[in-house]
C-alpha positions as CSV (number, residue, x, y, z in Angstrom):
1,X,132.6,74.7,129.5
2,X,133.8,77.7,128.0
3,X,134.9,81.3,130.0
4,X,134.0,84.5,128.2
5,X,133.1,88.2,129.4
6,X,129.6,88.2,127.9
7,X,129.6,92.4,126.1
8,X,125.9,92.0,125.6
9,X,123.0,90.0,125.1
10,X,120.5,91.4,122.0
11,X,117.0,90.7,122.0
12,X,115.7,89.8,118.7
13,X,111.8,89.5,118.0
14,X,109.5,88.7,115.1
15,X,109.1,92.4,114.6
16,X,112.7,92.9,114.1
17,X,112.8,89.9,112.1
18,X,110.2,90.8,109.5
19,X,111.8,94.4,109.6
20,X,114.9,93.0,108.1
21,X,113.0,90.8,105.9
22,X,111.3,93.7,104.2
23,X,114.6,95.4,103.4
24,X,116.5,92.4,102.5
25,X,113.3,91.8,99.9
26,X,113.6,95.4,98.8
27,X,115.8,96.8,96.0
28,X,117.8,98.5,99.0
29,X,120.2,97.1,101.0
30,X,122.1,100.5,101.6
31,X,120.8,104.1,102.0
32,X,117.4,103.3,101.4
33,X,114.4,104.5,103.0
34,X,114.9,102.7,105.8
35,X,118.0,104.3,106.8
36,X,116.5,108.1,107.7
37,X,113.4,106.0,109.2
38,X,115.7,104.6,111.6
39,X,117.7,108.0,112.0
40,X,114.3,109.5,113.1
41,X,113.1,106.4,115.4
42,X,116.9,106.4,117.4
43,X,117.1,110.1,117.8
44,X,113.4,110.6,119.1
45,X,113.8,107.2,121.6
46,X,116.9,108.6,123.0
47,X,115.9,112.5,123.0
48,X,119.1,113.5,120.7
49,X,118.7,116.6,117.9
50,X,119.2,114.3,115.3
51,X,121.3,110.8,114.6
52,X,123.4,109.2,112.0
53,X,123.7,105.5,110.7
54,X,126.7,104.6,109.8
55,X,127.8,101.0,108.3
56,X,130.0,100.0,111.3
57,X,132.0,100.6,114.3
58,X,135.2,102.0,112.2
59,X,132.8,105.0,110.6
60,X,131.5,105.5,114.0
61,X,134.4,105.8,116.1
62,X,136.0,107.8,113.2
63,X,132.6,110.3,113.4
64,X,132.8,110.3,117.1
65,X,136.6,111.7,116.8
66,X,135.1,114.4,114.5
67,X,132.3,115.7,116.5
68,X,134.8,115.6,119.1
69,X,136.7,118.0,117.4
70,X,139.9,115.9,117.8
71,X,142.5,117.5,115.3
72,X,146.3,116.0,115.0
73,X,148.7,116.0,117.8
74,X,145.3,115.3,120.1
75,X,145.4,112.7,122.8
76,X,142.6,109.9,122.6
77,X,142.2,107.4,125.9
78,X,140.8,104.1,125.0
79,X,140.5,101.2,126.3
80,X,142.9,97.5,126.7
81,X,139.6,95.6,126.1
82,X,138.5,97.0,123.0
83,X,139.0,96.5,119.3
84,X,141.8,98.1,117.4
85,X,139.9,100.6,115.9
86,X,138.9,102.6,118.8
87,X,142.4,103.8,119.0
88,X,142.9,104.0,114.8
89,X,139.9,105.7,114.1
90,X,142.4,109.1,115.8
């Protein structure tokens, strides 16, 4: 038996699945029209003025920093427990 800190558990169903499967069938894997669909669904579900996709944690974090308005010399706090980018992305 294994110990691990569990981060999260994701709940995958066959509407997600066939969601996936119509854009991996598509002629767009990136910035297709799936993209701003998504933008729209995650910013209306969580009440924000708009939202942005990004391709993964690094462009987030980085983004984050930005709308932020972190600028050189700033101090970022981050955390022991988290990947290396959350403190390279300042």
């Amino acid at each position: 038996m294994s110990s691990f800190i569990p981060y999260g558990r994701q709940a995958i169903d066959d509407a997600d699945i066939a969601a996936m499967e119509t854009v991996l069938r598509s002629t767009w894997l990136t910035q297709g029209p799936a993209v701003p669909a998504f933008e729209q669904v995650l910013y209306r579900r969580c009440d924000l003025r708009n939202a942005i996709a990004v391709s993964d944690a690094t462009s987030a974090f980085r983004i984050a920093c930005l709308a932020a308005g972190l600028v050189p010399d700033d101090r970022l706090w981050t955390n022991s427990n988290m990947f290396v980018t959350s403190a390279d992305c300042a």
